[in-house]
C-alpha positions in Angstrom: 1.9 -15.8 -65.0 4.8 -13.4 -65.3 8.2 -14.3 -67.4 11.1 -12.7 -67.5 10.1 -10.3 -70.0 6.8 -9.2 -68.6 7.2 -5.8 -67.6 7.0 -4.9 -63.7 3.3 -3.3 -63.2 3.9 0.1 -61.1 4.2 0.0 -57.6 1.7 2.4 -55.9 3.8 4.3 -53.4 3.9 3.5 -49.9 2.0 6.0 -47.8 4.0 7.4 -44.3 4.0 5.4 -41.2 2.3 7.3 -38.7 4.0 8.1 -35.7 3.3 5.4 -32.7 1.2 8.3 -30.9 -1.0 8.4 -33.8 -0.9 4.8 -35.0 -1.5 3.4 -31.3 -1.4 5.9 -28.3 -1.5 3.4 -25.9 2.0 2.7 -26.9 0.7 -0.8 -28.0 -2.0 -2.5 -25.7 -1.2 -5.6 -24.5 -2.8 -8.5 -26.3 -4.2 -10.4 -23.0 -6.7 -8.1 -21.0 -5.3 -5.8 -19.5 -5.2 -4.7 -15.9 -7.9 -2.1 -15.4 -8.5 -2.0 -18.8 -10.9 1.0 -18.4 -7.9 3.4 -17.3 -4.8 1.3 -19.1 -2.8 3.8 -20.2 -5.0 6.4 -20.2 -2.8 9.1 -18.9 0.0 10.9 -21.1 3.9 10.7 -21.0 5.4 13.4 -22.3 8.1 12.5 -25.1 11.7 11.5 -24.8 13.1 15.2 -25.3 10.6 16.2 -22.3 12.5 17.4 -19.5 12.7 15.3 -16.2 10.5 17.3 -14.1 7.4 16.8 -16.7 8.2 13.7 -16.6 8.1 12.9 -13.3 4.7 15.0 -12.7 3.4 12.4 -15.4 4.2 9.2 -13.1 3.8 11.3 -9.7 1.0 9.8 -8.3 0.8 5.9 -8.1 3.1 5.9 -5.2 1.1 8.1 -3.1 -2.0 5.5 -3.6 0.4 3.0 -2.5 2.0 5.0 0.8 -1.6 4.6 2.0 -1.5 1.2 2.8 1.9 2.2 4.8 -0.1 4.8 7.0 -3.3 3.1 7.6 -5.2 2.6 10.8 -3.8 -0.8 11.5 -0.6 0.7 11.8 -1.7 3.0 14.2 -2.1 0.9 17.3 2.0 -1.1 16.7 3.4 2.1 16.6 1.7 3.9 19.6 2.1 0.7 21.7 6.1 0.8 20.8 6.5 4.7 21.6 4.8 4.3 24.8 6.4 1.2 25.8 10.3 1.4 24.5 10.7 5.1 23.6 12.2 6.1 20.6 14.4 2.4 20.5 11.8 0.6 17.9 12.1 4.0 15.2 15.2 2.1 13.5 12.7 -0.7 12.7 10.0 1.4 10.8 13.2 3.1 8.9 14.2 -0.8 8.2 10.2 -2.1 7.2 10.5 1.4 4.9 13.1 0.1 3.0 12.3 -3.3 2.7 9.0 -1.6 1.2 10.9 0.4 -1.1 12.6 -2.4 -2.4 9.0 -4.6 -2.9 7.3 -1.7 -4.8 9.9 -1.2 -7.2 9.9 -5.1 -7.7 5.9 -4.7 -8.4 6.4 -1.4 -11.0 8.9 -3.3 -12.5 7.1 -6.5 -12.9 3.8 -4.7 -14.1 5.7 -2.2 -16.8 8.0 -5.0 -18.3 5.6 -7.5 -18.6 2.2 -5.5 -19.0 0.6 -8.2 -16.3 -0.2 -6.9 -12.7 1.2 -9.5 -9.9 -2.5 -11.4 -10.0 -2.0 -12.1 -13.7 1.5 -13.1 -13.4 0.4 -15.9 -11.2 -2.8 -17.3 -13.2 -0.6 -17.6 -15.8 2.8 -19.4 -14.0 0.8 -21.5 -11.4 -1.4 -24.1 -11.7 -5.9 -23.4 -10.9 -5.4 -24.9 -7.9 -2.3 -23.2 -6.8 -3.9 -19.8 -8.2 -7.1 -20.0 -6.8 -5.2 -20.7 -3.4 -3.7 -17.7 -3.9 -6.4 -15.5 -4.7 -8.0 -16.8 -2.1 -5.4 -15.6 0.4 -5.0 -12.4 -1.2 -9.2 -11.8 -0.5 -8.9 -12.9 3.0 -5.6 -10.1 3.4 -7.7 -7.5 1.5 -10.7 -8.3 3.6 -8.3 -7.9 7.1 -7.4 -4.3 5.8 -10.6 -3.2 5.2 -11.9 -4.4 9.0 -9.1 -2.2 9.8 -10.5 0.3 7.7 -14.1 0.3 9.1 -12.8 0.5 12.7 -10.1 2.8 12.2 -12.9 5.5 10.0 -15.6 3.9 13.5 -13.3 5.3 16.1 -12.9 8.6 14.3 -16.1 9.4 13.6 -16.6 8.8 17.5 -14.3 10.3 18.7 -14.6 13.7 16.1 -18.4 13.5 16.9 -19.3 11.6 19.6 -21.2 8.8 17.4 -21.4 5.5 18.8 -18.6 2.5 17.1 -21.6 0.3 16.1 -23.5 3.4 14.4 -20.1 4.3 12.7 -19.4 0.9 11.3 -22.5 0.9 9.7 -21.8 4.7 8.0 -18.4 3.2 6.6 -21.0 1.3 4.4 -21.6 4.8 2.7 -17.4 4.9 1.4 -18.6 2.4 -1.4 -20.5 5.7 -3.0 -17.7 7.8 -2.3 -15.0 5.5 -3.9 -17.3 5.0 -6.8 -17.8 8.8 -7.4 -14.4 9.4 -7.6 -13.9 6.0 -9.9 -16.0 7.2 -12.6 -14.3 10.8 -12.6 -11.5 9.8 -13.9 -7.8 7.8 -12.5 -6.4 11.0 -12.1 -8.9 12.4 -10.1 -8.5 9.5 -8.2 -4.8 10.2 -7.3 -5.4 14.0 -6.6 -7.9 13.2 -3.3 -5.9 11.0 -2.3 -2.4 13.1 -2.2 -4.8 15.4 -0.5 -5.8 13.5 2.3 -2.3 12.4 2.7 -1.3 15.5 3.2 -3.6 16.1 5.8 -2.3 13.1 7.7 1.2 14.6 7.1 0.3 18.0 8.2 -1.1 16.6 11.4 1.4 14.4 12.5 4.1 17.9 11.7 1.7 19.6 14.3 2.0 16.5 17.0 5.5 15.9 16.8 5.9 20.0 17.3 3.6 20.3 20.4 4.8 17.2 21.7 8.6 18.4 22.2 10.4 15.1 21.5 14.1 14.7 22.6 15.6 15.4 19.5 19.3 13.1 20.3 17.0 10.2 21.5 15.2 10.1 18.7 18.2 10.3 15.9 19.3 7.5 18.4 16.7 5.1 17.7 16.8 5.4 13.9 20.3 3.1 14.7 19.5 -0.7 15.4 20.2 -1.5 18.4 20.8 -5.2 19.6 17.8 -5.4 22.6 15.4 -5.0 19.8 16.5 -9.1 19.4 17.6 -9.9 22.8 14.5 -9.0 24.4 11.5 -11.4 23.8 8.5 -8.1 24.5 10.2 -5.8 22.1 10.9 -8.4 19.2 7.4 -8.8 19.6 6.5 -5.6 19.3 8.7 -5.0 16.4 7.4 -8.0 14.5 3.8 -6.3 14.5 5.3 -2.7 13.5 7.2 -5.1 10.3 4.0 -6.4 9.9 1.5 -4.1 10.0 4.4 -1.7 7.6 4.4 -4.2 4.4 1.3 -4.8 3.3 0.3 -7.3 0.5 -2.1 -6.1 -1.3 -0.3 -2.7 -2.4 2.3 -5.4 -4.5 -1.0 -6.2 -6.7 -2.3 -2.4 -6.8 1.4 -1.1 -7.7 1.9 -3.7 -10.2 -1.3 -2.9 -12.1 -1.9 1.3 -11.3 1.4 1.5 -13.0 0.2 0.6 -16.1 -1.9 3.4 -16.2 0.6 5.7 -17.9 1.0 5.8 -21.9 4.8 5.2 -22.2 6.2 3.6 -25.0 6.1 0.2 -24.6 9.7 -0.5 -26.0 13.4 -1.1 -23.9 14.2 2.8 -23.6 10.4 3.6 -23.2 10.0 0.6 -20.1 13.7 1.7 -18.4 12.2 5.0 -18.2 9.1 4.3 -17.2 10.7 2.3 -14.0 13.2 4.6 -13.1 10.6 7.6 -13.1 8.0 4.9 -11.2 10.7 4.3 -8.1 11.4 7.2 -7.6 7.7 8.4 -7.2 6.7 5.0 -5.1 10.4 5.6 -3.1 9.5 9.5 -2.5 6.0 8.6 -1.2 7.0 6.1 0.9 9.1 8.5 2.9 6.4 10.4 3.3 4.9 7.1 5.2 8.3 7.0 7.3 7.2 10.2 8.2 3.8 9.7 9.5 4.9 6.1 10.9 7.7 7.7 12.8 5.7 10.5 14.0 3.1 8.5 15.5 5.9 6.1 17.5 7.6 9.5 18.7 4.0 11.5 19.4 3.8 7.9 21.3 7.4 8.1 23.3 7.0 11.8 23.5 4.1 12.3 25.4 3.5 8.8 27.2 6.8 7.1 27.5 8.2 10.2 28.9 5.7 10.4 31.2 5.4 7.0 32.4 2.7 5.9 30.3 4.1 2.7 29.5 1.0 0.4 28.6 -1.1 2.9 26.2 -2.0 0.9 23.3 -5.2 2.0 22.3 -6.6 4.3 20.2 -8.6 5.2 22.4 -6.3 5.8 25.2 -3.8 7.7 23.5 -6.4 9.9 21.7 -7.9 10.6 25.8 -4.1 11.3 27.0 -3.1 13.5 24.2 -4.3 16.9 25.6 -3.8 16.4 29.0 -0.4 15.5 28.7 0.9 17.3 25.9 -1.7 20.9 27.4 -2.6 21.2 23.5 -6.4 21.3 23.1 -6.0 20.8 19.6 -3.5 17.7 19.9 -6.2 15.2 20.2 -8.8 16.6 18.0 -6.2 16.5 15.1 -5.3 13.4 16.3 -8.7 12.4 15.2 -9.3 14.4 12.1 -6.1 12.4 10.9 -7.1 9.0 12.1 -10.5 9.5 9.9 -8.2 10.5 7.0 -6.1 7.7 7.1 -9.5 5.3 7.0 -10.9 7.1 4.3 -7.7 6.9 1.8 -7.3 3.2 3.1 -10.8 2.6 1.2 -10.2 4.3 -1.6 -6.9 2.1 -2.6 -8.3 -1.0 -0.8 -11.3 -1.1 -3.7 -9.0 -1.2 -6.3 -7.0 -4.0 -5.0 -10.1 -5.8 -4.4 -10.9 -5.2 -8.4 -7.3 -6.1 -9.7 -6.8 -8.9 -7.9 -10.2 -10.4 -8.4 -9.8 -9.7 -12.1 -6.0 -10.9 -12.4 -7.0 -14.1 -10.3 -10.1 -15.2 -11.7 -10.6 -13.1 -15.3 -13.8 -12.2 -13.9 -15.2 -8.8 -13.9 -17.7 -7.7 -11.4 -19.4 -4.3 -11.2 -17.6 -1.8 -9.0 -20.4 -1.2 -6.9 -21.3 -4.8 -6.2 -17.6 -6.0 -5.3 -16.9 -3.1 -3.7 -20.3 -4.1 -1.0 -19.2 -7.5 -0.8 -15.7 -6.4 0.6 -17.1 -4.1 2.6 -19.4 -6.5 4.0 -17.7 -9.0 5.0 -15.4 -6.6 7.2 -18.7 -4.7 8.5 -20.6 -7.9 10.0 -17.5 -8.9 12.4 -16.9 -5.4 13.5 -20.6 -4.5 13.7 -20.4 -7.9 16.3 -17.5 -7.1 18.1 -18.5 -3.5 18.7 -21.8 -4.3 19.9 -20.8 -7.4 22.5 -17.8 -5.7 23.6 -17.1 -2.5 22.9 -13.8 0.1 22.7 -11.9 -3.3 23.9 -12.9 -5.9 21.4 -12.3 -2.9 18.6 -8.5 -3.1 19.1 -8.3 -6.4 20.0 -10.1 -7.1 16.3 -7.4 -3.8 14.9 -4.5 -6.1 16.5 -6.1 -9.8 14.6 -6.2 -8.0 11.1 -2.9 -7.0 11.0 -1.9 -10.8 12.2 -3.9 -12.0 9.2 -2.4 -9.6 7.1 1.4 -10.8 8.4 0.3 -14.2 7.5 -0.5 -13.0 3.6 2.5 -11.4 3.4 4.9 -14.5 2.5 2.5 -15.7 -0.4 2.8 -12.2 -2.3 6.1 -11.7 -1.7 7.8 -14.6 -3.0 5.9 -14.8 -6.3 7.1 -11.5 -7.1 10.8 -11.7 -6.5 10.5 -15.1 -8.2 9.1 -13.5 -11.4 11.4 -10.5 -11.1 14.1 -12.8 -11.3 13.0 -14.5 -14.6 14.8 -13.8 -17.8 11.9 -15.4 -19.7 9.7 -12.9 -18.2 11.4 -10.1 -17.5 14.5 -10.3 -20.1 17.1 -7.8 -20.0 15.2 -6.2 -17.4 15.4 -9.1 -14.4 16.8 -8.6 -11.6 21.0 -8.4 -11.5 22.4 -10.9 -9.3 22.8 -8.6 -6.2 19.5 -7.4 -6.3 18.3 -10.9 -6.3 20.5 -12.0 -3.0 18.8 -8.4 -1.3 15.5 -9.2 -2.4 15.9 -13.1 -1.0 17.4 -11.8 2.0 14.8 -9.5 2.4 11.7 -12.6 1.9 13.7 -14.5 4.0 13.2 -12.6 6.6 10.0 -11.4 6.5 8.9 -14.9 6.3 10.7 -15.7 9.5 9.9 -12.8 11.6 6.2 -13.2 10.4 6.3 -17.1 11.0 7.2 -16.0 14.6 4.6 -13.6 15.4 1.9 -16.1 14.3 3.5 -18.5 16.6 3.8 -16.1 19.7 0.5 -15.0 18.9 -1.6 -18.2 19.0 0.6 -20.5 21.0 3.1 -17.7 23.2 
């Protein structure tokens, strides 16, 4: 027992703290699981005295994985049926879909770098089993409608690149699963690099359509203005409803909100504020880009069928046939192709890692990549492996037109959890959403919910 005269025994001198790199380089792992805990914060940030441009190399990339789902073949058949029908009127309602997108993702980079829990965590943890596993299974019914889109849009590529019949070319999209898992076990980065590169395919030939197709140039800065028909007029509000619909897809708020945490920031305020700022502007940048190649295909639509009185093309099909006659491009349909298989492919990489994080955020049950991976693909080969074989070209877009219903119906049950958690100062603290940003984002819900309540309705009762 020491007394008051018991002399003080030498204190052995504290040894340096080492820097937070050293100490923990992921910047502090979170204590739950992690989302993709084999690639959580596995790539570098450069430091705080970096300049912006490293910076912004180091985040550039998550967005582009999310623009897929934007561009993918389900989109394809909305926006050639607008062009061809209404011209260049329905472009102001892609810009509008775009934004409302822009607004979502940064909602989900925000939610997964402030709290360190993708969307599909978020919700096992505020809702009740029952109320989750509702959810989840929601969310694998939406993920399982994008990759039917998937398999036919890759099916009526390969057949019409190479001639190979759509039941044969369902059955080859079983082959991605190797492809996607190649690239998985190279690395996150790698990952993100193939798919910027098939983007920019899809970019570069949709540039070359819209060249050769010689739009009219006032019409189309025309139609980026809402007009008042697009309401008025039952058809078109139809129409518009399905571009809204297939634009904003669900299952890229769970991806964003869990490929974000990917990066090694510091996992304090100043490190998280830049971390989001530097996230939105990647996901907003590559989500032009999506604008882009939505717009292009609506005004390759309006240009070369709607001009000449091809009011009813719809199909892929169709409007791959039409291309070179109309437009006296050879090349205009082949590219047309080479862009549609593209799209399918990039769709398949991103739609397997949804499939992971949300099964994994929902459930807190890990499955090999291979075997969950099958099972999606699966269940969206058997119905389009049917379809294809009773009924052909016909029952392929009917079945491209029925996913991207399914996916509309999704769309509310994703949505609202995030702007709800967004808005929470117990989860989000300083970092939830500001008052206005709250009324935009409830506005926004609002109506999306209604405009997708009404396609449902006009689709199995109208």
């Amino acid at each position: 027992m020491l007394t008051a005269n018991t002399p003080t025994p030498p204190v052995a001198p504290l040894a340096a703290a080492p820097a937070p790199e050293a100490a923990d380089p992921g910047w502090r792992r979170p204590r739950h699981a992690p989302s993709l805990g084999e690639v959580y914060a596995s790539i570098r940030v450069p430091g705080r005295n970096a300049s912006f441009w490293r910076k912004l190399m180091a985040f550039w990339g998550p967005g582009l994985m999310v623009a897929v789902g934007y561009m993918d073949p389900g989109n394809w058949a909305t926006d050639i049926a607008g062009g061809s029908r209404y011209g260049y009127t329905l472009l102001s309602v892609i810009l509008i879909s775009n934004l409302f997108a822009m607004l979502l993702q940064h909602l989900a980079a925000k939610l997964g770098i402030v709290t360190g829990r993708d969307l599909a965590q978020a919700c096992r943890d505020h809702y009740s089993k029952p109320v989750a596993m509702a959810l989840w299974l929601l969310c694998e019914i939406a993920i399982a409608a994008c990759d039917l889109a998937e398999v036919i849009g890759s099916a009526i590529a390969l057949n019409l690149l190479f001639g190979i019949p759509l039941t044969l070319g369902v059955l080859i999209t079983i082959l991605d699963v190797l492809v996607v898992l190649y690239f998985q076990n190279r690395g996150f980065r790698i990952l993100e690099v193939l798919v910027a590169g098939l983007i920019f395919i899809i970019f570069g030939c949709f540039a070359y359509e819209v060249f050769v197709s010689r739009p009219d140039w006032a019409a189309l800065a025309a139609g980026l203005v809402p007009k008042t028909e697009i309401v008025t007029n039952p058809a078109m509000l139809y129409v518009a409803i399905g571009i809204l619909g297939a634009t904003v897809m669900p299952h890229n708020l769970y991806l964003h909100s869990s490929i974000v945490q990917t990066r090694a920031f510091e996992r304090d305020e100043e490190g998280k504020r830049s971390a989001i700022k530097f996230a939105t502007i990647d996901s907003s940048v590559a989500l032009f880009m999506a604008f882009f190649v939505n717009a292009a295909i609506l005004v390759l639509a309006a240009a070369a069928f709607h001009r000449n009185g091809l009011f009813q093309v719809a199909d892929i099909h169709d409007a791959h046939k039409l291309l070179a006659p109309v437009l006296g491009a050879g090349a205009a349909s082949v590219v047309f192709a080479v862009a549609l298989l593209a799209s399918g492919q990039n769709s398949t990489l991103t739609g397997t890692l949804a499939g992971q994080i949300v099964m994994e955020g929902f459930l807190n049950l890990k499955l090999k990549p291979w075997l969950r991976r099958l099972i999606t693909r699966l269940i969206a080969v058997v119905p389009a492996f049917v379809v294809t074989l009773l009924y052909g070209e016909k029952g392929t877009g009917e079945l491209l037109v029925l996913s991207q219903v399914i996916l509309s119906l999704q769309l509310s049950f994703a949505v609202v959890p995030l702007v709800l958690f967004t808005g929470d100062k117990l989860k989000m603290g300083p970092f939830a959403n500001k008052p206005w940003v709250k009324v935009v984002a409830w506005s926004v819900s609002a109506i999306i919910i209604a405009l997708n309540a009404y396609l449902l309705y006009e689709t199995f009762f109208g």
